[in-house]
C-alpha positions in Angstrom: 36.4 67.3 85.2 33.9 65.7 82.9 31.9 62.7 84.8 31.1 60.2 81.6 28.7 58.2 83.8 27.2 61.2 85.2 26.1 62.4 81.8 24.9 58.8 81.0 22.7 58.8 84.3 21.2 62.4 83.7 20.4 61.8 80.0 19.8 58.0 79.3 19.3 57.2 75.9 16.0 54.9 75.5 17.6 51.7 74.9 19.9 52.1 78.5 16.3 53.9 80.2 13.0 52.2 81.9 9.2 52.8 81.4 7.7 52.0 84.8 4.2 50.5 85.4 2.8 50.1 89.1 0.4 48.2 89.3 -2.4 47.5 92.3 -4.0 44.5 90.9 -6.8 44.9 93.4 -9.7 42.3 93.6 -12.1 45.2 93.5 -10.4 47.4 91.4 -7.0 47.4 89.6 -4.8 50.6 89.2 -2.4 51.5 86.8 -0.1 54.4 86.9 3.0 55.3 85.1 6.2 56.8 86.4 5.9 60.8 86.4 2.4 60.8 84.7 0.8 59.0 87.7 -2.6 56.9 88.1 -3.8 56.6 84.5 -6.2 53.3 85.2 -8.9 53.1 87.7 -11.6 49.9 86.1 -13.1 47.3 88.1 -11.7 44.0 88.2 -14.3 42.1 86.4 -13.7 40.2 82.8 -16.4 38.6 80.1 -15.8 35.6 78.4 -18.2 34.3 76.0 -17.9 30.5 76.4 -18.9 28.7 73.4 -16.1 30.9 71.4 -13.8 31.3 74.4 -13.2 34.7 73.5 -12.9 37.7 76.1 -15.5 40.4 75.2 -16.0 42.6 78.3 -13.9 44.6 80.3 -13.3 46.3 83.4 -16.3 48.8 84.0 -18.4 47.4 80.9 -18.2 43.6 82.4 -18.9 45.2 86.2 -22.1 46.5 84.4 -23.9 43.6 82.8 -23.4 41.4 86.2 -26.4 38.6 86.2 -27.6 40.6 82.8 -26.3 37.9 80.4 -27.0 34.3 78.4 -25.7 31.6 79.7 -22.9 31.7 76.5 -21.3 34.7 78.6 -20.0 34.3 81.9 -18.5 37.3 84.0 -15.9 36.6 86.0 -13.6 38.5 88.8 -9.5 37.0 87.8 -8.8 38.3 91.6 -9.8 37.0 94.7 -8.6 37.5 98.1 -5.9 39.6 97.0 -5.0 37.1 94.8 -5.0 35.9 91.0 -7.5 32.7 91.0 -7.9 32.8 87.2 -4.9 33.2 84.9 -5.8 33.7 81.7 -8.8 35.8 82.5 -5.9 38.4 84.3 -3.7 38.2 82.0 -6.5 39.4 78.9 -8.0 41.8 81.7 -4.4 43.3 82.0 -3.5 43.6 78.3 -6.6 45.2 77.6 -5.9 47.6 80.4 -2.7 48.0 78.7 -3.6 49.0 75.8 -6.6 52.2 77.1 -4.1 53.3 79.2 -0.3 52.2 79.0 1.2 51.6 75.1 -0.5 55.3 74.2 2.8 56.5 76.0 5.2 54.1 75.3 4.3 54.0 72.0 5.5 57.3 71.3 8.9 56.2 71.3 9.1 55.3 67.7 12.5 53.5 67.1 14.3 52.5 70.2 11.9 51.7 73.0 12.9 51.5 76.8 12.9 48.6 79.1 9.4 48.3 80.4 9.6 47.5 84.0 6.4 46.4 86.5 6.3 47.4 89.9 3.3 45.4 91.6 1.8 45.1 95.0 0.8 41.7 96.4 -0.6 40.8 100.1 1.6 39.8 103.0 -0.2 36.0 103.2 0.3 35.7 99.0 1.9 32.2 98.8 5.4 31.8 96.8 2.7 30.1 93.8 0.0 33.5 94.3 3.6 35.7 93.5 4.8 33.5 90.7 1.5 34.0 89.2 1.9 37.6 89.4 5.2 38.0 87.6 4.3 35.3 85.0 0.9 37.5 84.3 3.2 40.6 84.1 6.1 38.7 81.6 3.0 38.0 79.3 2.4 41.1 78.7 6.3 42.4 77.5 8.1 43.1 81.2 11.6 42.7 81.1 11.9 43.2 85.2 9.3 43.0 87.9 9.4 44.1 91.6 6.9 42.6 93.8 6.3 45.2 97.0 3.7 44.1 99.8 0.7 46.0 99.8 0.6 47.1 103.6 3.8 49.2 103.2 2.9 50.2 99.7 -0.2 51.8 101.1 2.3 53.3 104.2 4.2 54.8 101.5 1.0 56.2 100.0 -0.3 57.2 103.2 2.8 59.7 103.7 4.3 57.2 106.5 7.9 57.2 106.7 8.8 53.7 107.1 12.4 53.5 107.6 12.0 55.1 111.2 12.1 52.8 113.5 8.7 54.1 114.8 5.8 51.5 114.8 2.8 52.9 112.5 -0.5 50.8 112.7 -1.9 50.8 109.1 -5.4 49.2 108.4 -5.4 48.3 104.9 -9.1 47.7 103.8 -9.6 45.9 100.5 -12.4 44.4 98.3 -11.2 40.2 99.3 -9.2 41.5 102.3 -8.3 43.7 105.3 -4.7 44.1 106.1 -3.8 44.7 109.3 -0.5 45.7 109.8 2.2 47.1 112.1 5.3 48.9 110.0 8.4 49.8 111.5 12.1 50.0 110.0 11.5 49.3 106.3 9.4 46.1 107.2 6.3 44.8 108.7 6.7 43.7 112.6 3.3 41.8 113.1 0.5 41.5 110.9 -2.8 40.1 110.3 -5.2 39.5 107.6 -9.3 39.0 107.9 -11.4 38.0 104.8 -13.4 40.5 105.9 -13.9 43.0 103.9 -15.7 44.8 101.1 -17.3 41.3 99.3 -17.8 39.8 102.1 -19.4 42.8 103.4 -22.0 43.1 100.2 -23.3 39.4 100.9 -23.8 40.2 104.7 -25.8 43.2 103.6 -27.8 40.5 101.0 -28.6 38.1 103.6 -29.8 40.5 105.8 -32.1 42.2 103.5 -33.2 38.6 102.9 -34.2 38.1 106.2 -35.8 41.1 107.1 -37.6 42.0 104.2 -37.9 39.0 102.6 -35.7 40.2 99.5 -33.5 39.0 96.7 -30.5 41.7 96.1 -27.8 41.5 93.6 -24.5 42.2 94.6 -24.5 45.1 92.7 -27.1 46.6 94.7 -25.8 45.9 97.7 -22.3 47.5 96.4 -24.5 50.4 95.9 -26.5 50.1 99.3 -23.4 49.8 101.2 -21.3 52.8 99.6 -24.5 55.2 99.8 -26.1 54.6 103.2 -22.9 53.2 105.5 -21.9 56.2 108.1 -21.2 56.2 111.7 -22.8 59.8 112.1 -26.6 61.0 113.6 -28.0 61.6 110.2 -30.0 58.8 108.9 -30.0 58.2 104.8 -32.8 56.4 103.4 -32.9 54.3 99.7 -35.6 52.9 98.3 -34.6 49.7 96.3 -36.0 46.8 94.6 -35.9 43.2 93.8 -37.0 40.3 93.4 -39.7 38.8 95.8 -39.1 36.1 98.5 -42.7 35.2 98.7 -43.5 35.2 95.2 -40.2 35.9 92.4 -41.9 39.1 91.6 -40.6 42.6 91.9 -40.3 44.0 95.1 -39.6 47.6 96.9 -38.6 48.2 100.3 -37.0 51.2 102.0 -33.6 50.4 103.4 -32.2 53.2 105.7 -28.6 53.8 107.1 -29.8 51.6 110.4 -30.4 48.9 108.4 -26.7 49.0 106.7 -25.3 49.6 110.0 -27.1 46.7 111.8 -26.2 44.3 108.8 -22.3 45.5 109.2 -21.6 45.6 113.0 -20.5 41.9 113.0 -18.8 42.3 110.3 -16.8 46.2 111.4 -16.5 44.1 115.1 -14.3 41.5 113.8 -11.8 44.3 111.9 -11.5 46.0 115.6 -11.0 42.7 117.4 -8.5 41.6 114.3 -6.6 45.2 115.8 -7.1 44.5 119.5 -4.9 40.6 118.7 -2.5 42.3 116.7 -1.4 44.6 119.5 -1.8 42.1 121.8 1.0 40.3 119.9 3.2 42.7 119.1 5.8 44.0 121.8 5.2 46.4 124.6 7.7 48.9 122.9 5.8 48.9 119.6 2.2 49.2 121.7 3.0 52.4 123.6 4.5 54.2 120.1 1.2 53.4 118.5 -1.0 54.8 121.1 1.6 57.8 121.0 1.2 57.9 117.0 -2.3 56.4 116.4 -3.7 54.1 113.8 -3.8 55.0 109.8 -6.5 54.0 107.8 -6.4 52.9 103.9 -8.3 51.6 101.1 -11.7 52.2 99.9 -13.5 51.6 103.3 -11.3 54.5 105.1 -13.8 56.8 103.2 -17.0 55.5 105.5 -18.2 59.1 106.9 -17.2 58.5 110.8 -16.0 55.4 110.6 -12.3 56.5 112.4 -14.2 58.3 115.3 -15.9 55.2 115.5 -12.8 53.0 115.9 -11.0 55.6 118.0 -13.4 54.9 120.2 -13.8 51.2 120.5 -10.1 51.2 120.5 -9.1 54.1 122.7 -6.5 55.2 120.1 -6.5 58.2 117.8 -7.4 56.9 114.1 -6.3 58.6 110.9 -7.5 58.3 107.5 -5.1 59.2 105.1 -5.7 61.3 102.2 -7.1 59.9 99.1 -7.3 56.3 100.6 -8.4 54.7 97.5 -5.1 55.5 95.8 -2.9 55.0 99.0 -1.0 51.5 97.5 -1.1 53.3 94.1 0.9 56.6 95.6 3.2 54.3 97.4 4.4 52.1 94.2 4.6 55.6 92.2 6.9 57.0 95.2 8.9 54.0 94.9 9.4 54.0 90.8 11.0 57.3 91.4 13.4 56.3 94.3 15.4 53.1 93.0 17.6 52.4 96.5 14.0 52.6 98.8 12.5 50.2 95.7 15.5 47.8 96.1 15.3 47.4 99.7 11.7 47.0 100.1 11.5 44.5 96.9 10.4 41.0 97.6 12.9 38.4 97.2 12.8 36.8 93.3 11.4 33.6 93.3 
């Protein structure tokens, strides 16, 4: 017998279908990927204004580039902080732009009768009911009809290959640019949590003011991006860079050799509080959900997870086997994607509409 909504369902003409865009609207980075093409946007979350014409002018990687290169006409700034969007109108222009390398080539291709274009976006488990409204209203700007708002720990679960609706406790630490996420997921939820400030920025400056004090150094954050990302690693082999800047003594230019000890040294405080950030969490959480996590282990996420060592490292400060998932970069990414193809999982793990 012929199934009338059946045939709708399987072949949906464009004006009944939906283009989805997930989004990871990182305060590093921001990610874009489209339903069955997958990531098509990876660009740093940095935007140039010039200020006497209040146009934008840079973007993403181009912007990240010239950082403490410009006149004082052009100021670069980062629309994300924390997780969260702290300048509108600078997101919004970051976003459309964005939108326009990577999203409208596709949709565009539908000539006459376009589909609904739906968002899919991750935002932290602390973002405020304001820091979410800000989020949809940035993604209605830019010609989003419906918007799901999914929290970023069990996005990066997802993305992490975790099934969630099992009612077995997974420990997922989430480590971002503004924050780390510290999160235990169990039954389509999050049972305890805990976020620390910090994290990858507030890791660069550490690494600046050490270099300060040692060597008597000015570094840009840029550098000590760079510093960081080449020389952190919780193995025997010791990586050397030399690097330069400006003079404390004197504002001239100024070499010095920085070495993975250095790095390491600058970071411990910083790597300590993430572990003692664990230790509360599962001092919090039930005695049920402890002893399945030390059965199951802890899963690491986000850029961080990449840090040669670094899970040995915690495995052993912790006394629990630590994971890092694969491509952990793109874990919050992968989970949003799973979700745009699975419409009951994206209902039920959808934040309420505010």
């Amino acid at each position: 017998m012929f199934n009338f909504s059946q045939f709708i369902e399987k072949f949906k003409p464009p004006f009944l279908s939906t283009f989805d865009v997930c989004f990871d609207l990182g305060t590093t980075n921001t990610r874009i990927a489209i339903k069955n093409k997958g990531k098509v946007l990876s660009e740093p979350t940095y935007i140039g204004i010039n200020t006497t014409s209040k146009e934008y002018i840079f973007f993403g990687t181009e912007a990240k580039t010239i950082v403490g290169k410009t006149p004082e006409f052009i100021k670069i700034i980062r629309p994300v902080i924390h997780g969260v969007i702290s300048d509108f109108d600078g997101e919004v222009a970051l976003l459309q732009k964005f939108m326009q390398k990577s999203v409208y080539i596709y949709f565009n291709k539908f000539n006459i009768i376009k589909p609904q274009l739906r968002a899919i976006a991750s935002v932290p488990h602390t973002a405020t009911e304001i820091e979410k409204r800000a989020v949809e209203e940035a993604l209605y700007k830019l010609g989003f009809s419906s918007i799901f708002l999914v929290e970023k720990p069990v996005a990066a679960a997802l993305g992490a290959g975790v099934n969630i609706f099992y009612h077995h406790p997974h420990l997922i630490i989430d480590f971002g640019g503004g924050i780390t996420e510290l999160s235990v997921i169990s039954g389509g939820g999050i049972v305890s949590q805990k976020t620390i400030k910090t994290a990858g920025d507030s890791m660069n400056q550490t690494l600046a003011n050490y270099a300060y004090l040692k060597y008597g150094i000015v570094l840009g954050e840029p550098t000590c991006e760079h510093l960081k990302i080449l020389l952190l690693h919780f193995e025997k082999e010791n990586k050397t860079f030399a690097v330069r800047g400006k003079s404390l003594e004197n504002g001239l230019p100024k070499s010095v050799r920085i070495n993975s000890s250095d790095v390491k040294e600058a970071l411990y405080s910083s790597i300590y509080q993430i572990v003692d950030g664990v230790k509360e969490l599962i001092d919090v959480s039930p005695p049920e959900v402890v002893d399945e996590i030390y059965e199951r282990g802890v899963i690491l996420t986000g850029a961080m997870a990449n840090v040669p060592g670094l899970d040995k490292f915690l495995a052993e400060e912790l006394k629990i086997d630590v994971i890092t998932s694969t491509d952990p970069d793109d874990s919050v990414i992968k989970g949003l994607l799973k979700l745009s193809n699975n419409q009951p999982d994206l209902i039920k793990l959808a934040m309420p509409k505010i």
